[in-house]
Every structure is written in C-alpha cells, then in structure tokens.
N, CA, C and O atoms as CSV, one atom per row, in Angstrom:
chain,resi,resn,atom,element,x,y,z
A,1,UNK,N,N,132.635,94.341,120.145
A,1,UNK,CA,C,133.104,94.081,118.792
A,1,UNK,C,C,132.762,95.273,117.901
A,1,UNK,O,O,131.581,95.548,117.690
A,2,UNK,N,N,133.899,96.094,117.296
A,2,UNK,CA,C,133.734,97.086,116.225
A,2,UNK,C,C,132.987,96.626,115.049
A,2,UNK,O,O,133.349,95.558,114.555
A,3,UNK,N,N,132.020,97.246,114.529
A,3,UNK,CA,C,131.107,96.937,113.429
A,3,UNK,C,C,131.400,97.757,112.050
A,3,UNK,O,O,130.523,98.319,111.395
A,4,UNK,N,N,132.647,97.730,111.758
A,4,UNK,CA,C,133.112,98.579,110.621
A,4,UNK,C,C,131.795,99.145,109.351
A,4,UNK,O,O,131.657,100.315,108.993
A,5,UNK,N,N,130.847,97.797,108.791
A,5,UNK,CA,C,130.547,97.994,107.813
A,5,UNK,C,C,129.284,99.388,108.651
A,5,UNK,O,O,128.615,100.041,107.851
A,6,UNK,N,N,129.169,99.577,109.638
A,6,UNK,CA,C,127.441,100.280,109.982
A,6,UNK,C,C,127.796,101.409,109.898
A,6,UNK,O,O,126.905,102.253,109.996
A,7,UNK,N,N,129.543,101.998,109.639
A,7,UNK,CA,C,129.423,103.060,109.221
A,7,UNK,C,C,129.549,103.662,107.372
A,7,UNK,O,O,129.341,104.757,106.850
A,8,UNK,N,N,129.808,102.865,107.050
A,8,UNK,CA,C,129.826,102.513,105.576
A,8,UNK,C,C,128.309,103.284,105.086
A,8,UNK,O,O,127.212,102.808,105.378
A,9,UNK,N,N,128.492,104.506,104.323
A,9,UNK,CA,C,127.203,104.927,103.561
A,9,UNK,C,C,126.754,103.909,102.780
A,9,UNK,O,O,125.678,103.366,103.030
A,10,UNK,N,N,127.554,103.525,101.712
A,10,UNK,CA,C,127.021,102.248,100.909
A,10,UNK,C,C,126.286,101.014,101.231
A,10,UNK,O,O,125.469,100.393,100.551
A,11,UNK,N,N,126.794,100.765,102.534
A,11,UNK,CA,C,125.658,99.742,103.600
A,11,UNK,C,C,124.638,100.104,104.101
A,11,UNK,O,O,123.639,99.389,104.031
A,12,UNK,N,N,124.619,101.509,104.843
A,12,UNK,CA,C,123.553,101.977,105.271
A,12,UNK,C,C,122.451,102.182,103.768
A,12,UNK,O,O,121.264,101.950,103.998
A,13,UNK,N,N,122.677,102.441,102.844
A,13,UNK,CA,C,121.703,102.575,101.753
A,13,UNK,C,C,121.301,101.320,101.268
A,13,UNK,O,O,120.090,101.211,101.079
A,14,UNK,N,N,121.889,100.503,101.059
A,14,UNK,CA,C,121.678,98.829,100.765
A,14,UNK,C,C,120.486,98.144,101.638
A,14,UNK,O,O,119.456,97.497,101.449
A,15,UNK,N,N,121.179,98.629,102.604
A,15,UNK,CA,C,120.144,97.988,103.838
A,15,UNK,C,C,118.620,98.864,103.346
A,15,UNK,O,O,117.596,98.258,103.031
A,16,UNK,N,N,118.741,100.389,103.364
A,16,UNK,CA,C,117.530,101.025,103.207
A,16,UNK,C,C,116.848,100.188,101.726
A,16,UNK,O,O,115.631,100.014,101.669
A,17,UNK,N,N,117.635,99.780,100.741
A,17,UNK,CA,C,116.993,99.286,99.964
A,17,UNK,C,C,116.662,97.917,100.134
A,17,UNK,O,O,116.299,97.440,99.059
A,18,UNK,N,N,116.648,97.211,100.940
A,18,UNK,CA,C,116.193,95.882,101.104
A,18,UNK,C,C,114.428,96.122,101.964
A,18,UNK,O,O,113.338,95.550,101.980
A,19,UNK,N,N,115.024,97.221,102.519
A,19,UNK,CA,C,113.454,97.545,103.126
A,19,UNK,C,C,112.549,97.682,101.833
A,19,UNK,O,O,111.645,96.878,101.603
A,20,UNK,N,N,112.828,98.686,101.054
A,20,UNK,CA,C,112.045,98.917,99.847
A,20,UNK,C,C,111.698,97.718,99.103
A,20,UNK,O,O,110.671,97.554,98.445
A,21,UNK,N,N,112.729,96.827,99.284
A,21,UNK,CA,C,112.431,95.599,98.356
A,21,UNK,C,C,111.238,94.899,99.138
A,21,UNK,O,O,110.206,94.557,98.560
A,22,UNK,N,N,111.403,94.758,100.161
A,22,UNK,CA,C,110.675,93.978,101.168
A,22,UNK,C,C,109.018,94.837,101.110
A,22,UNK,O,O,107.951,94.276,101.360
A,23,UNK,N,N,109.195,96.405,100.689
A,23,UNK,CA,C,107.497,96.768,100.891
A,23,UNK,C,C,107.170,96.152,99.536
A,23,UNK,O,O,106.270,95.316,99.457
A,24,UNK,N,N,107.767,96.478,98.620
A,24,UNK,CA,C,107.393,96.520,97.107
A,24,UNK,C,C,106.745,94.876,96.938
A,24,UNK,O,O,105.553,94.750,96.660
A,25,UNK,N,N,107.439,93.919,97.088
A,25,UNK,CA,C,107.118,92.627,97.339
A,25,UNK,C,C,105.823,92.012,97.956
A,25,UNK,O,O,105.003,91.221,97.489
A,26,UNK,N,N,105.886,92.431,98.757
A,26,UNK,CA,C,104.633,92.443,99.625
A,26,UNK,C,C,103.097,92.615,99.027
A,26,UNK,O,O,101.992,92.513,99.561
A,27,UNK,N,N,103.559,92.947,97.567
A,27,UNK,CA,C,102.468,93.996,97.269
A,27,UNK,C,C,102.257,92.434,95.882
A,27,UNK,O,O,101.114,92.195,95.493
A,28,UNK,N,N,103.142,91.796,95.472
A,28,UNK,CA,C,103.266,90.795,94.770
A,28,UNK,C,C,102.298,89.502,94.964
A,28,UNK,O,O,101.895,89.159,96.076
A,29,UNK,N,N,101.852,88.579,93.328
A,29,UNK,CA,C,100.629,87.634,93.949
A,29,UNK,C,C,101.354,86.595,94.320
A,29,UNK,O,O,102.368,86.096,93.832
A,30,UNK,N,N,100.336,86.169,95.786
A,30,UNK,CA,C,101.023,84.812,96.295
A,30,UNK,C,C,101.636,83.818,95.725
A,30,UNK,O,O,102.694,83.397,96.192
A,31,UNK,N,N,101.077,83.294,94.644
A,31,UNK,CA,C,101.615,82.244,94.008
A,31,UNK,C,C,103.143,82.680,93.942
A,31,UNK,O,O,103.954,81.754,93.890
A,32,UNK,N,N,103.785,84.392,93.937
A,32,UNK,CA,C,105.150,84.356,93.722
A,32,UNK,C,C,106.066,84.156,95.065
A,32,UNK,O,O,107.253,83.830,95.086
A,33,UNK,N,N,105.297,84.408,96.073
A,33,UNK,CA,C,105.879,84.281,97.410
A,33,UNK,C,C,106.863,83.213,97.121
A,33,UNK,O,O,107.645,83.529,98.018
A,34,UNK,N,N,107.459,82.136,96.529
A,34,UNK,CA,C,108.604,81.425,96.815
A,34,UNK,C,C,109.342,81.328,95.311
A,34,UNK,O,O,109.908,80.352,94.821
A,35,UNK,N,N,109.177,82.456,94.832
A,35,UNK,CA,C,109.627,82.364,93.475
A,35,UNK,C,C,110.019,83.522,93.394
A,35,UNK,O,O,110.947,83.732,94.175
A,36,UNK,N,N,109.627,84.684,92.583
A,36,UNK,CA,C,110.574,85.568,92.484
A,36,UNK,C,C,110.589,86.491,93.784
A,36,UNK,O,O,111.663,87.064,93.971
A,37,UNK,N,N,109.557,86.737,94.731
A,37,UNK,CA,C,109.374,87.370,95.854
A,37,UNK,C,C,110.139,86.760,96.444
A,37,UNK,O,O,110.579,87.409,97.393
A,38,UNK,N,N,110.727,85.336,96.317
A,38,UNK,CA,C,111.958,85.197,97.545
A,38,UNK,C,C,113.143,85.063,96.821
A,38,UNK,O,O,114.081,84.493,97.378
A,39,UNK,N,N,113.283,85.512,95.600
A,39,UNK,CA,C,114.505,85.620,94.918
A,39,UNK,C,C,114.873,87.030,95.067
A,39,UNK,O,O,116.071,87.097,95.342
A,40,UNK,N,N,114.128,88.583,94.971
A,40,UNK,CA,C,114.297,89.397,94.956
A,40,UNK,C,C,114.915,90.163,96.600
A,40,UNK,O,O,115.605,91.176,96.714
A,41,UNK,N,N,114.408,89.315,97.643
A,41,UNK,CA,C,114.420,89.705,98.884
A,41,UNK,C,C,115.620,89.175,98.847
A,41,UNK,O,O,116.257,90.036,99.454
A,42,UNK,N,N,116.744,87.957,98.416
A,42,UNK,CA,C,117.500,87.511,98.932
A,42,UNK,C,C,118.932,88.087,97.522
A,42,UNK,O,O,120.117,88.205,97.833
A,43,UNK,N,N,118.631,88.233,96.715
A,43,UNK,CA,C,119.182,89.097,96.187
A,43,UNK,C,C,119.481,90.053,96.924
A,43,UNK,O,O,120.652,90.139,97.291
A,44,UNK,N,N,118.630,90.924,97.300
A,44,UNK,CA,C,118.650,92.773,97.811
A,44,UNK,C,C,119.294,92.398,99.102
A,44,UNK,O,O,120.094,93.209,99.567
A,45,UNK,N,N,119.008,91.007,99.916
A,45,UNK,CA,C,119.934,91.125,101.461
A,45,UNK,C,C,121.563,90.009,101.215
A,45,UNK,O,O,122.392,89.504,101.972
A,46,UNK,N,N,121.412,90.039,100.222
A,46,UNK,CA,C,123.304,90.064,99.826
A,46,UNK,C,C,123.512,90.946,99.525
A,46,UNK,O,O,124.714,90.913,99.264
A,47,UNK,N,N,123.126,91.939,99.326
A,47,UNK,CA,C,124.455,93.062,98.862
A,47,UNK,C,C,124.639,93.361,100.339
A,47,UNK,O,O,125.729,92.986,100.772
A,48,UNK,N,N,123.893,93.903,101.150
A,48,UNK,CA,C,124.730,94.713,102.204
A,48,UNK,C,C,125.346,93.484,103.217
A,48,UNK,O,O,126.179,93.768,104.078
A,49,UNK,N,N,124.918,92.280,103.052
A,49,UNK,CA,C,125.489,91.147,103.382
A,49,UNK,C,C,126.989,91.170,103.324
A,49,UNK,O,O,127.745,91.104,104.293
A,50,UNK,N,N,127.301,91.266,102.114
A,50,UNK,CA,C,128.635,90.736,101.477
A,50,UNK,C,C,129.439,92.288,101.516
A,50,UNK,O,O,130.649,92.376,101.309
A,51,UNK,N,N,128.600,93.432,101.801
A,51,UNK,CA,C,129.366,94.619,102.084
A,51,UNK,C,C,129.840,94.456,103.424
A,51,UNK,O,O,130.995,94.827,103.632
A,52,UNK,N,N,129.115,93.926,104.479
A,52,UNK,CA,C,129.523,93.878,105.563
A,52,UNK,C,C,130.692,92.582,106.156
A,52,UNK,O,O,131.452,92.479,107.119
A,53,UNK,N,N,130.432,91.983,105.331
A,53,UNK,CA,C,131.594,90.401,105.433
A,53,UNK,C,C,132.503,91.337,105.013
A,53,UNK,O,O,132.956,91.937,105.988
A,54,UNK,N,N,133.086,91.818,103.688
A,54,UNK,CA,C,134.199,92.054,103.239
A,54,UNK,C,C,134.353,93.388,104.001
A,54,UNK,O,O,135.184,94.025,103.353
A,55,UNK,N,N,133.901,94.221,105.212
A,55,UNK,CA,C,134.210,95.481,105.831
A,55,UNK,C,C,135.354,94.705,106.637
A,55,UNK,O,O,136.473,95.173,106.846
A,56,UNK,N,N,134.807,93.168,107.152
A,56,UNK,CA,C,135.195,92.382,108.448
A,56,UNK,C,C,136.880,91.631,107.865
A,56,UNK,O,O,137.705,91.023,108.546
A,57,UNK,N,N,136.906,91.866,106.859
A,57,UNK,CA,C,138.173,90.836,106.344
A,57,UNK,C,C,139.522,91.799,106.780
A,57,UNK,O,O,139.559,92.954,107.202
A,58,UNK,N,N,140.397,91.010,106.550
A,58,UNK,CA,C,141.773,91.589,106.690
A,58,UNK,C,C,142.730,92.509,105.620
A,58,UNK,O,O,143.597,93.323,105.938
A,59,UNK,N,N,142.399,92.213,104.579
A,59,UNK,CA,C,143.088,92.471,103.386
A,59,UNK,C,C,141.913,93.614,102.649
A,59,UNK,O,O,140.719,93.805,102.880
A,60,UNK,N,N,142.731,94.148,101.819
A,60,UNK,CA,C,142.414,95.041,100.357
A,60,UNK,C,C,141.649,94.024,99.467
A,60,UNK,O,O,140.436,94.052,99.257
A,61,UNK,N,N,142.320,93.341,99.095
A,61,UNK,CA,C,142.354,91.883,98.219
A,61,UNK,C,C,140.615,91.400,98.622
A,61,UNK,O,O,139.830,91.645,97.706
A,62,UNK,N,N,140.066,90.826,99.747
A,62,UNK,CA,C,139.403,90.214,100.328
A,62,UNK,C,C,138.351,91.540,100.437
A,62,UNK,O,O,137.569,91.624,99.490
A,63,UNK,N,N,138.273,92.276,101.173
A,63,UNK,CA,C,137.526,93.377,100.997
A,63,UNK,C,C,136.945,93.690,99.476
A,63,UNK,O,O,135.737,93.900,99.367
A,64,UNK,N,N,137.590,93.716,98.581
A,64,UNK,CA,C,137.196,94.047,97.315
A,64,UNK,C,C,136.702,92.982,96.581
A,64,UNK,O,O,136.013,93.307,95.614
A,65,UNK,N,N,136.905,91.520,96.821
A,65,UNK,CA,C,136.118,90.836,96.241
A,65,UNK,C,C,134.828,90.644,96.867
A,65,UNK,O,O,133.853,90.468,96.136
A,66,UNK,N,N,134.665,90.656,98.386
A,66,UNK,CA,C,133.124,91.289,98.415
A,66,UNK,C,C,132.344,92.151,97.843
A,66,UNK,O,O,131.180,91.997,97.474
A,67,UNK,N,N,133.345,93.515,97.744
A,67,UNK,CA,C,132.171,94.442,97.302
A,67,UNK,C,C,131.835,94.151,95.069
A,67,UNK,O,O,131.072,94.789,94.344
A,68,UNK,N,N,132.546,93.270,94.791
A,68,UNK,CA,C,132.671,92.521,93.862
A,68,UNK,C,C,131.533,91.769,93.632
A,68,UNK,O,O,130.932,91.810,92.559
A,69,UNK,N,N,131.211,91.108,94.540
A,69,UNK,CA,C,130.135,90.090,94.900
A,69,UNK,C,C,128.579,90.778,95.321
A,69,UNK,O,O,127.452,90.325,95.123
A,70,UNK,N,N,128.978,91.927,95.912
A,70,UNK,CA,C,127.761,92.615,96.007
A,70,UNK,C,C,127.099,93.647,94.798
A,70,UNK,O,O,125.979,94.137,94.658
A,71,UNK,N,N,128.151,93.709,94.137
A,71,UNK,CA,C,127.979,94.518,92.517
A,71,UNK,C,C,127.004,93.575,91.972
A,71,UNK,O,O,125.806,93.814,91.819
A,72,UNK,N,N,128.012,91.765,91.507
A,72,UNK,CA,C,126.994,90.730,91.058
A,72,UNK,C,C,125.926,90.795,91.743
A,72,UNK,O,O,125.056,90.545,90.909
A,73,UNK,N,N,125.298,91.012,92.964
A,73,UNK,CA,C,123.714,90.479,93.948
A,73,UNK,C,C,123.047,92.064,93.236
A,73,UNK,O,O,121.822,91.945,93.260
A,74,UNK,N,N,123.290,92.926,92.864
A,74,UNK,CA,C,122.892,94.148,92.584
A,74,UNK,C,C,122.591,94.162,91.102
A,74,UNK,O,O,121.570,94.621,90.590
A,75,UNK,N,N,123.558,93.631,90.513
A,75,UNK,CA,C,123.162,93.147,89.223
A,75,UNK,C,C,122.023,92.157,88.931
A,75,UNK,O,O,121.309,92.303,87.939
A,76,UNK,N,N,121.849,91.097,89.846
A,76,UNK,CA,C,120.748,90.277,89.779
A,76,UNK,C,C,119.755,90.802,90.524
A,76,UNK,O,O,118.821,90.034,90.294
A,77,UNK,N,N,119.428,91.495,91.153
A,77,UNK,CA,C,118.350,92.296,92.195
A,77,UNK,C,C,117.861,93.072,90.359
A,77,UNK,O,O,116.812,92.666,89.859
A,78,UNK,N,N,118.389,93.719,89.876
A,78,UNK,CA,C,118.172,94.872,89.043
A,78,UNK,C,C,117.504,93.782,87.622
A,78,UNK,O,O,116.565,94.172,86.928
A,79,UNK,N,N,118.011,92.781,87.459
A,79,UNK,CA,C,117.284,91.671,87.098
A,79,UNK,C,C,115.848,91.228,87.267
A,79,UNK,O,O,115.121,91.203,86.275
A,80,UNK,N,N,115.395,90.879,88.443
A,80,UNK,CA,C,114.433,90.459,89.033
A,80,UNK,C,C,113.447,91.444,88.701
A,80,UNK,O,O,112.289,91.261,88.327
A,81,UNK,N,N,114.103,92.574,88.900
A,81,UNK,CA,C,113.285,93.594,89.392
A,81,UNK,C,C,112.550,93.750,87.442
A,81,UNK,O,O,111.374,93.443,87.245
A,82,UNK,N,N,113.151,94.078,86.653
A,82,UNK,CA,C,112.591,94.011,85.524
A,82,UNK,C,C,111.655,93.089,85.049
A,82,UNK,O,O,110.568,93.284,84.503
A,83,UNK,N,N,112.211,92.103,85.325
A,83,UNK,CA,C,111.083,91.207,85.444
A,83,UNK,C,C,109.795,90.730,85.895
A,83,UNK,O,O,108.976,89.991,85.349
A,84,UNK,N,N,109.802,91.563,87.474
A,84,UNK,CA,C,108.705,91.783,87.883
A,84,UNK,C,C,107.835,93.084,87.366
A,84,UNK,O,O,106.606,93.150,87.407
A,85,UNK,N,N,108.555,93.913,86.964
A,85,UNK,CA,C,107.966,95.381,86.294
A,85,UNK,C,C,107.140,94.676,84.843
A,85,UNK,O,O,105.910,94.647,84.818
A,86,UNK,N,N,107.880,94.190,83.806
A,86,UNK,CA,C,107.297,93.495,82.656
A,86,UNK,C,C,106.098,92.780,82.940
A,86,UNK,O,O,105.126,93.160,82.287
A,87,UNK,N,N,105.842,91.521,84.018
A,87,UNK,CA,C,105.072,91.017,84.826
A,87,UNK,C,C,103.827,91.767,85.474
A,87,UNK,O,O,102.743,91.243,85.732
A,88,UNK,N,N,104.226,93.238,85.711
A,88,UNK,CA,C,103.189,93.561,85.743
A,88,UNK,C,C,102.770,93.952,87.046
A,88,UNK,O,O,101.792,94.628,87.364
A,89,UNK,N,N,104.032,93.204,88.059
A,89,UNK,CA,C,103.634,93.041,89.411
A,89,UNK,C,C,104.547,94.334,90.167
A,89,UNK,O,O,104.565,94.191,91.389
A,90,UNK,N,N,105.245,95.463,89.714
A,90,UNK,CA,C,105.618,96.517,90.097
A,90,UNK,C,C,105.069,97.849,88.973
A,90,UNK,O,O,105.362,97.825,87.777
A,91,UNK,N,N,104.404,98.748,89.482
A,91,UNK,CA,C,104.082,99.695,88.918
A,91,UNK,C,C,105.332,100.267,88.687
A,91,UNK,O,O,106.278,100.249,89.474
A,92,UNK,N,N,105.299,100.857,87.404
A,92,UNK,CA,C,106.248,101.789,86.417
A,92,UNK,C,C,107.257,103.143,87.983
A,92,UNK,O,O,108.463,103.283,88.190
A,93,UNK,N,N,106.160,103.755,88.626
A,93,UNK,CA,C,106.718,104.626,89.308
A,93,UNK,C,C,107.316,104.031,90.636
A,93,UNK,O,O,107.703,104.964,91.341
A,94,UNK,N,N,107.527,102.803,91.229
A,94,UNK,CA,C,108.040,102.097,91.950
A,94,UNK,C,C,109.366,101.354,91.642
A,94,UNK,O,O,110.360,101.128,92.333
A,95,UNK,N,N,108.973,100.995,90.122
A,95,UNK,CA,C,110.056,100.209,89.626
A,95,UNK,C,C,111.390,101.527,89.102
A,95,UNK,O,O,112.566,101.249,88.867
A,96,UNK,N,N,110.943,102.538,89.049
A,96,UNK,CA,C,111.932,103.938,88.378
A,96,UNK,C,C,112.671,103.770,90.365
A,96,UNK,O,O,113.706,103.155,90.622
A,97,UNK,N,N,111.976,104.336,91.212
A,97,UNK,CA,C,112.401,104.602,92.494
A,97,UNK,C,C,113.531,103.667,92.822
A,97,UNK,O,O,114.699,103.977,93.057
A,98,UNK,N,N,112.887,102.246,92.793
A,98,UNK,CA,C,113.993,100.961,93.179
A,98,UNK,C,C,115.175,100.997,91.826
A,98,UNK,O,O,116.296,100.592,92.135
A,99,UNK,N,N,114.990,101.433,90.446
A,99,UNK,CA,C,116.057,101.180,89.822
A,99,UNK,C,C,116.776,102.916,89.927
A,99,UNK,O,O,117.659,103.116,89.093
A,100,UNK,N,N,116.456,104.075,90.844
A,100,UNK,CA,C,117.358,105.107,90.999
A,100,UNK,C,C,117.894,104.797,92.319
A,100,UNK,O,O,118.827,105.530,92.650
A,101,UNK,N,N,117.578,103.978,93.092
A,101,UNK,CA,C,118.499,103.616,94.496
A,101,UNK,C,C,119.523,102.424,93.959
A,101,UNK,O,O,120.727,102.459,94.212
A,102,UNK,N,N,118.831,101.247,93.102
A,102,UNK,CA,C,120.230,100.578,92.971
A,102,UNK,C,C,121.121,101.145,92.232
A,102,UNK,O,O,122.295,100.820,92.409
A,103,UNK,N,N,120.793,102.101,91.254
A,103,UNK,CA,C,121.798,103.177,90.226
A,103,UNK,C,C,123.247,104.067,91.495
A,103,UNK,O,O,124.471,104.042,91.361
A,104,UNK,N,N,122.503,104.658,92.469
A,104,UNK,CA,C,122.851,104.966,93.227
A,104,UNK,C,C,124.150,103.958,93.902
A,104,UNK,O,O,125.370,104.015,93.749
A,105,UNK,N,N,123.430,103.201,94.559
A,105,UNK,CA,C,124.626,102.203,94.874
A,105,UNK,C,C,125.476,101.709,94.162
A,105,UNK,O,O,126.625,101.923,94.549
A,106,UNK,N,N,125.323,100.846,92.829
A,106,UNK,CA,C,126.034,100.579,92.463
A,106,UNK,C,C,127.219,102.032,92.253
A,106,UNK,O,O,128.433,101.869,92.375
A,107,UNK,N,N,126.764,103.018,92.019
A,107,UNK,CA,C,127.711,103.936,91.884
A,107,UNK,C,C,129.089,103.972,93.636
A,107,UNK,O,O,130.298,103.886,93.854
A,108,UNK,N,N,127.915,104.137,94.326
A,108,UNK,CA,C,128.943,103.931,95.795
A,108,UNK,C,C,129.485,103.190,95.543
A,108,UNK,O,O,130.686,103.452,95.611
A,109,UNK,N,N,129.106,101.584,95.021
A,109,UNK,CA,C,129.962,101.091,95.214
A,109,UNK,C,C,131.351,100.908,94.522
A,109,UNK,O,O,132.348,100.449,95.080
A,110,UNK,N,N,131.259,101.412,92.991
A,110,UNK,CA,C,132.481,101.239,92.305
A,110,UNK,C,C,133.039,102.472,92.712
A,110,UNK,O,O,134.269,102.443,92.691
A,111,UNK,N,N,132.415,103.836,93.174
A,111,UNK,CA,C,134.094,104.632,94.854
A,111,UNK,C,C,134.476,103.854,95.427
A,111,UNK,O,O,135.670,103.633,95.226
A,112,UNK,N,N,133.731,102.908,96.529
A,112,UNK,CA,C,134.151,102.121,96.950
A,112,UNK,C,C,135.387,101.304,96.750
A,112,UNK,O,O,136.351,101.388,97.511
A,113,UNK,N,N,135.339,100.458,95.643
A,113,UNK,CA,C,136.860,99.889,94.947
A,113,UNK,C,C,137.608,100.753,94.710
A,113,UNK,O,O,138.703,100.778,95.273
A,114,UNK,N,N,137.236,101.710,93.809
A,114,UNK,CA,C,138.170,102.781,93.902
A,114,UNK,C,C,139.349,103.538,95.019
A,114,UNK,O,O,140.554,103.779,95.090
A,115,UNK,N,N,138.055,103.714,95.815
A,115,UNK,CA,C,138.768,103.929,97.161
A,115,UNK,C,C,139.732,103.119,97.691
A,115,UNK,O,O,140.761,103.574,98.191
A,116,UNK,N,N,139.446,101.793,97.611
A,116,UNK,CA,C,140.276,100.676,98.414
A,116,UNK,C,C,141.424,100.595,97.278
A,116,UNK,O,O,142.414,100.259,97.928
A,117,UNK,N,N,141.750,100.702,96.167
A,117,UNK,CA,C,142.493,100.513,95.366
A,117,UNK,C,C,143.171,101.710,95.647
A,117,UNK,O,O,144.395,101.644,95.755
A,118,UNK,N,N,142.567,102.871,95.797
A,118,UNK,CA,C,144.048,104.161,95.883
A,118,UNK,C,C,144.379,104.289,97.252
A,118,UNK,O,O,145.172,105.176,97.566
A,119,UNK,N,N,143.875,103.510,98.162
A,119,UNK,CA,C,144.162,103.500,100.014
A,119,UNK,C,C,144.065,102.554,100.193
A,119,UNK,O,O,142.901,102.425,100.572
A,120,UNK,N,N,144.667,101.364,100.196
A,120,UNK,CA,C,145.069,100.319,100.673
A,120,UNK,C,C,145.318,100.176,101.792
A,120,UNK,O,O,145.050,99.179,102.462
A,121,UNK,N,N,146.050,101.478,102.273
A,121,UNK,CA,C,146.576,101.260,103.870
A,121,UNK,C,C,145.518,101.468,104.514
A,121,UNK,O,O,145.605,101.413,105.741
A,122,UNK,N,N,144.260,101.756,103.924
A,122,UNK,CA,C,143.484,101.844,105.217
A,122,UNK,C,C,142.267,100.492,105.320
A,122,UNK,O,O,141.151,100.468,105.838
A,123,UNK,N,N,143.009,99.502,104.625
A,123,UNK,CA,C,142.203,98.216,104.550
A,123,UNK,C,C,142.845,96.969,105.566
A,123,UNK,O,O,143.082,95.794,105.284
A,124,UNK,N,N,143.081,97.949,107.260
A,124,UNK,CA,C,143.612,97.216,108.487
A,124,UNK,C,C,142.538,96.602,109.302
A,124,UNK,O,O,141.335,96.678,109.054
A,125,UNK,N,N,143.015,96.069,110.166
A,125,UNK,CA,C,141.661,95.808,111.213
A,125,UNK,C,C,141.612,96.839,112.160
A,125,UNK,O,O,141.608,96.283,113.259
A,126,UNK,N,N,141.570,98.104,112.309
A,126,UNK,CA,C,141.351,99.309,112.461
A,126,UNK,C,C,141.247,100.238,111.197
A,126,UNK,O,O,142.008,101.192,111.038
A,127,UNK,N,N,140.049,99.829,110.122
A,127,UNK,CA,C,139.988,100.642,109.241
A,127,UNK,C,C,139.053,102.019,109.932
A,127,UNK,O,O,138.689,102.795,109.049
A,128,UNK,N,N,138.757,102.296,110.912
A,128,UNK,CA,C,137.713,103.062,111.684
A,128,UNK,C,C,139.037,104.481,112.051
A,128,UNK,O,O,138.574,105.484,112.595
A,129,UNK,N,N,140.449,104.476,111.760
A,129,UNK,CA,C,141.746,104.789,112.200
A,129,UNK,C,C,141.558,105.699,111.473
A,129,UNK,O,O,141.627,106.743,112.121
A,130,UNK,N,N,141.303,105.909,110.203
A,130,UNK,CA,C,141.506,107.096,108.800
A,130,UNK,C,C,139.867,106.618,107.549
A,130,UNK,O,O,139.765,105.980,106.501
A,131,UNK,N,N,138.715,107.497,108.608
A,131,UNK,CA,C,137.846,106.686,107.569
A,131,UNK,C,C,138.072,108.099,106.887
A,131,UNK,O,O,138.504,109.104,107.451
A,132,UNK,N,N,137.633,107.956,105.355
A,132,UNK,CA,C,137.541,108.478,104.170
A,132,UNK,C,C,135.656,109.256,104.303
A,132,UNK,O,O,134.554,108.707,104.300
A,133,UNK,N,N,136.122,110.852,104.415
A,133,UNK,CA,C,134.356,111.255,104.149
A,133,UNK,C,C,133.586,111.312,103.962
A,133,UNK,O,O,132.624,111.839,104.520
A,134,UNK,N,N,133.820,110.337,102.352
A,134,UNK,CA,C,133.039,110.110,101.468
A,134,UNK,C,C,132.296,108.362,101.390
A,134,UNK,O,O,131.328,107.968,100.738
A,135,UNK,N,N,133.269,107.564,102.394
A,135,UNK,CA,C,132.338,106.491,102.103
A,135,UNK,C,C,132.067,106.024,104.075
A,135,UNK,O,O,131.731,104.958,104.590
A,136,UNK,N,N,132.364,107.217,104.617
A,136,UNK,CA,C,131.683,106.144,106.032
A,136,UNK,C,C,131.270,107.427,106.471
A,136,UNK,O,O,131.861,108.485,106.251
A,137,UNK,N,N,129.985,107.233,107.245
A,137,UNK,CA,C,129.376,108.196,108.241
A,137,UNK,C,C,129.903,108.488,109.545
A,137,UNK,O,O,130.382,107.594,110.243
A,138,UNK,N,N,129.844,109.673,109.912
A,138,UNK,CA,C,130.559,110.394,110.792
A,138,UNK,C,C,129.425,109.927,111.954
A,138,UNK,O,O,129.882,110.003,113.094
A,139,UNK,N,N,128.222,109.522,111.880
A,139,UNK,CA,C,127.359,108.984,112.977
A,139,UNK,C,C,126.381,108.835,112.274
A,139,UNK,O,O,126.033,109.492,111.293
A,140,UNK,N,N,125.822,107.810,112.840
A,140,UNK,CA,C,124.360,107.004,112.867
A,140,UNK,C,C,123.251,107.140,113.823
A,140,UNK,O,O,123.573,106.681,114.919
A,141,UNK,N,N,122.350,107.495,113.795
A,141,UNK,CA,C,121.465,106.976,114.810
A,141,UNK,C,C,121.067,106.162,115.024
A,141,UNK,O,O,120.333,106.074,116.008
C-alpha cells in the first residue's frame, strides 16, 4: 500500500512536532496529565493525522478539507500551548521554539491548499505521478 502522506514535508514536520509536544509535556505537573497534557498531545497528533487521511482521499475537494481541519488542530495546539506558557508550565524559550515550528507549518500548510487549488490534476490516486518539489520529499529515511 502507497503511503502518499510520508512523503509530504508538511507531515514529516507535524509529526516532528508532536514529538516536541510529547517532550515538552512530560515536563508538566501531574495533576495535568488528563487535562491539558492530554489535550495538547491530541491536538498536535491531529494535525499530521488529518494530513495523512486527506493525502489518502480521492478528490481536491476532500484533500483540502483535511488540510482545513488540520489548520483548526494547529490552531487549537497553538491555544493550549499559551496557556500552558501563562501557567507557567512551559518556559518562555520552549514555548518561542514550539510556537516557530507551528508558525512554520501552518505556513506549509496554506502552500499546501494553494498548491491543490492551482493543481488539481494532481489530486489522483497516483498523486506520487507529478509530486510538486516543494511540498513532498524526494526521500526519507
């Protein structure tokens, strides 16, 4: 089975930021472990979630309301995250790092639409046929 989204830069960075979310957290007091520590983790693993559902769809249409949906989980990740900074429970130079990677993405991701909006034709079930330079990796390790 072809795994469209694992070449997707915008996924591969999503994912890297769920790791970050996951150290940063860690570092949070227990009492939040089922409160915002599991709001922030599940926030940060929808975005590349819903990047990778909508890689798998058929349509332009369907594709883009995922990465739609992963804008909103990025928007609420970037949420949380302030909240935990105010709180007290992310230092100032952690909370800059995690809000210049989601800055980052969210930027991929509105190329992203972009992209799919001026190339449509390449939103087939062989989108792997004509990937675009700028949003899929030429290899992974």
């Amino acid at each position: 089975m072809e795994k469209p989204h694992r070449r997707l830069d915008v996924w591969n960075s999503s994912v890297d930021l769920v790791l970050a979310i996951y150290q940063a957290t860690g570092q949070f007091p227990q009492e939040e472990r089922f409160a915002l520590t599991s709001q922030l983790r599940r926030a940060a693993t929808s975005v590349p979630s819903n990047i990778a559902e909508g890689a798998a769809r058929q349509t332009k249409k369907e594709f883009a309301n995922y990465i739609h949906i992963a804008q909103g989980s990025l928007s609420e990740l970037d949420t949380h995250l302030e909240i935990a900074r105010r709180l007290n429970y992310l230092p100032n130079g952690d909370w800059e790092k995690l809000d210049g990677h989601i800055q980052r993405i969210d930027k991929m991701l509105s190329g992203l639409l972009r992209h799919l909006k001026k190339n449509s034709h390449l939103l087939t079930t062989n989108a792997s046929a004509n990937p675009s330079p700028l949003t899929f990796h030429a290899s992974r390790p």
